[in-house]
Every structure is written in structure tokens, then in C-alpha cells.
C-alpha positions in Angstrom: 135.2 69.2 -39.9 131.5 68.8 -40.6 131.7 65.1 -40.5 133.9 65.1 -37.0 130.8 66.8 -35.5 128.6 65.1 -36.5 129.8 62.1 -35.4 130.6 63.7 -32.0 127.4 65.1 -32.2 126.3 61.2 -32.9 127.8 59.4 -30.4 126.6 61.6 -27.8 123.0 61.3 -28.7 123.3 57.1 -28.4 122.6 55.8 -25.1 125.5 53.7 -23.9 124.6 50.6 -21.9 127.0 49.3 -19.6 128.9 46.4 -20.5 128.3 43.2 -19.3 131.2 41.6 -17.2 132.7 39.2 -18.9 134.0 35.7 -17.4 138.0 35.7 -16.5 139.4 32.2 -17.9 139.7 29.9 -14.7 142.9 29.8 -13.7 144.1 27.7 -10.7 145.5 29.9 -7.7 148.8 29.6 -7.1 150.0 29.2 -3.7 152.1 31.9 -2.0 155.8 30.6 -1.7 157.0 30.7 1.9 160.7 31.9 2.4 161.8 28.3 2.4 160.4 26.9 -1.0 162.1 30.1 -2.3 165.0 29.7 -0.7 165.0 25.8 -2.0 164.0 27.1 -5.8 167.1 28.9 -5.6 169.6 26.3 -4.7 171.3 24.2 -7.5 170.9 20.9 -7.1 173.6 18.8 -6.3 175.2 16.1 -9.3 174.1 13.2 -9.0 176.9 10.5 -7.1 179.9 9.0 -9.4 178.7 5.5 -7.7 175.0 5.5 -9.6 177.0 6.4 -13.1 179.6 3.3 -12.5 176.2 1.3 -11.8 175.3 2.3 -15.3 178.3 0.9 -16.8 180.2 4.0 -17.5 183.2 5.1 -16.6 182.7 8.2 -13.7 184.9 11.2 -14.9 185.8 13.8 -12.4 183.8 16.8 -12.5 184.8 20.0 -15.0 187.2 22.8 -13.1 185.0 25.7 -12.4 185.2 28.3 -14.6 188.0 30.9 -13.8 187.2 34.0 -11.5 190.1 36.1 -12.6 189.2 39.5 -13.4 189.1 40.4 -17.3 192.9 40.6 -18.8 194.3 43.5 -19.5 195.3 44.4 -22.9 199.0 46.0 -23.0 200.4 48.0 -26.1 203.8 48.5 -27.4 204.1 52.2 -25.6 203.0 50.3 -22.6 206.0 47.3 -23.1 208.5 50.4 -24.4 207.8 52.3 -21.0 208.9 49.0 -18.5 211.7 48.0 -20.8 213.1 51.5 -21.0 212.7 51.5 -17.0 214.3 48.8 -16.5 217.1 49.2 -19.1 218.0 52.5 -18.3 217.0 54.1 -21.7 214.8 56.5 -22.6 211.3 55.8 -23.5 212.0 56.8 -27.2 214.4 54.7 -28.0 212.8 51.4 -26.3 210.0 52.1 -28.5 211.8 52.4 -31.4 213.7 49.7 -30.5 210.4 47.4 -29.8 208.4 48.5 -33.0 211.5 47.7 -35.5 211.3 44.3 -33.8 207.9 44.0 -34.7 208.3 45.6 -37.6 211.3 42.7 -38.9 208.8 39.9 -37.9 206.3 41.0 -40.0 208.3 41.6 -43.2 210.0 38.0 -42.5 206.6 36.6 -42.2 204.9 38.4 -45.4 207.7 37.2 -47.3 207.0 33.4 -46.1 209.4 32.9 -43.6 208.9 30.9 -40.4 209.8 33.2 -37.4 210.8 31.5 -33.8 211.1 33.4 -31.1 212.9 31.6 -28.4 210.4 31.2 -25.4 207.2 32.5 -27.2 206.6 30.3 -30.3 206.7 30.4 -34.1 205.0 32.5 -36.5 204.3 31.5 -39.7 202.4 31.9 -43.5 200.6 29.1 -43.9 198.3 28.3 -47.7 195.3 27.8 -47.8 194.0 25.7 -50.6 190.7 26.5 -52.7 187.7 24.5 -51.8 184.3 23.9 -51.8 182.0 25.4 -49.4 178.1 25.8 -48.8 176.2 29.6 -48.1 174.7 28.7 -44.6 171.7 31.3 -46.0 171.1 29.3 -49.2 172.9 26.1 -48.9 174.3 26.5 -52.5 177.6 25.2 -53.2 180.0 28.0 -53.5 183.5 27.8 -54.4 185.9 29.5 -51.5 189.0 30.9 -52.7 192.8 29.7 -52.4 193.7 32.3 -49.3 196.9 32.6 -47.3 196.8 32.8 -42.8 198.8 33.4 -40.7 199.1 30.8 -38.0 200.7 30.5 -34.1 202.6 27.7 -32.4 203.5 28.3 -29.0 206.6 27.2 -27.3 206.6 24.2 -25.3 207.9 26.7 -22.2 205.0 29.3 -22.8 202.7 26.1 -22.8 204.5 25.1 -19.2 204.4 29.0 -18.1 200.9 28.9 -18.4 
């Protein structure tokens, strides 16, 4: 406590002298943006016409599709499928999802035991091997040997393709 203060004490007893401005950098003023430059910084600016890219000597390819504004997709469960088949079947909700989950139930042991399972109108599920190989650590580059590893893979139906 003693040396606390007396440095309180200390710093008391020194005159303090003002300090002497210092010099801001010089920076150039910028001017105040009307409503219409902000207004123009906020438009996109158009492409660039398809008739200056043929002058180049490439071929002008119509512009990409713009992205899609439909709202996020729902994610539906089996209770949620066993609930409008039951309705529409006539059955109780039970027994569609029973029904449903010992479907799903057959594809996967047919699948695990390296079958190839088509479903008309959907696509075909299958085991597929992967072979060991070489691969590099992205941290390290080292060379590091990856494993022999099966996946699982999906082929749609040509009619889901169409659907869609």
C-alpha cells in the first residue's frame, strides 16, 4: 500500500503541462454522395453485349439461369410418408409405417449384402468398392496411404431425371 501512495502522492505533486496537439495525417475530403451517385453505386451493371464477345472471336453463350427462388425444401420422414399412404390407402397409420420401414428395412439388408437394388421410377442403389490409394494430408502434404473402403452410390431413373 505504501508504494500506491506514494506514487499517488507523486503524481499529484508533478505539474502536468498540457499536451501539444498533434498534426491529423492529411487526408483528402471526400465528397458528400448526393442520392443519385448512391442510387447509381447501387445498381449492378449491366453484361457487357454478346456482339463485342463475337468481335473477340469467341463463341457468345447465353447467360446462366438465375439462381432458383424456391423456398428451402422440406425434409419429410417415414412417419410423415406412413401418415399420407395410410390416408390414402385406407389403413391405419400403424400398419403403413410398418409397412414402409420393412421396405426400407429389405433395401438395406439387400444392399449391405452387395446386391444392386432398382426401384422402378426412382433409381438403383448400390455397393460400390473402393480401391486403396494414395493420397496427400492437405495440412502436411505427405503422402499417405488411403484405405480400400466400400460406398454406397445412387443412380437415378431416367423418369425421375424427366420428373425433375
Amino acid at each position: 500500500m505504501r508504494f500506491l501512495d506514494s506514487g499517488i502522492s507523486n503524481m499529484a505533486k508533478t505539474p502536468t503541462k498540457p499536451a501539444a496537439p498533434q498534426a491529423a495525417p492529411a487526408k483528402a475530403a471526400k465528397p458528400k454522395a448526393s442520392a443519385s451517385t448512391k442510387a447509381a453505386k447501387d445498381k449492378v451493371a449491366p453484361p457487357p453485349p454478346a456482339a463485342t464477345k463475337a468481335a473477340k472471336g469467341k463463341a457468345a453463350s447465353p447467360p446462366p439461369p438465375p439462381p432458383p427462388t424456391a423456398a428451402k425444401a422440406r425434409t419429410i420422414t417415414i412417419n410423415q410418408m406412413a401418415v399420407a399412404y395410410a390416408d390414402k390407402h385406407e389403413m391405419s397409420r400403424k400398419d403403413a409405417t410398418n409397412m414402409l420401414t420393412e421396405v426400407f428395412d429389405a433395401v438395406v439388408q439387400h444392399v449391405k449384402a452387395g446386391d444392386k437394388v432398382r426401384i422402378a421410377g426412382l433409381g438403383i442403389i448400390e455397393l460400390r468398392s473402393r480401391a486403396a490409394r494414395m493420397g496427400r494430408n492437405p495440412a502436411t502434404g505427405e503422402a499417405i496411404q488411403i484405405a480400400a473402403s466400400r460406398k454406397i452410390a445412387f443412380r437415378v431413373a431416367k423418369e425421375l431425371k424427366e420428373a425433375v
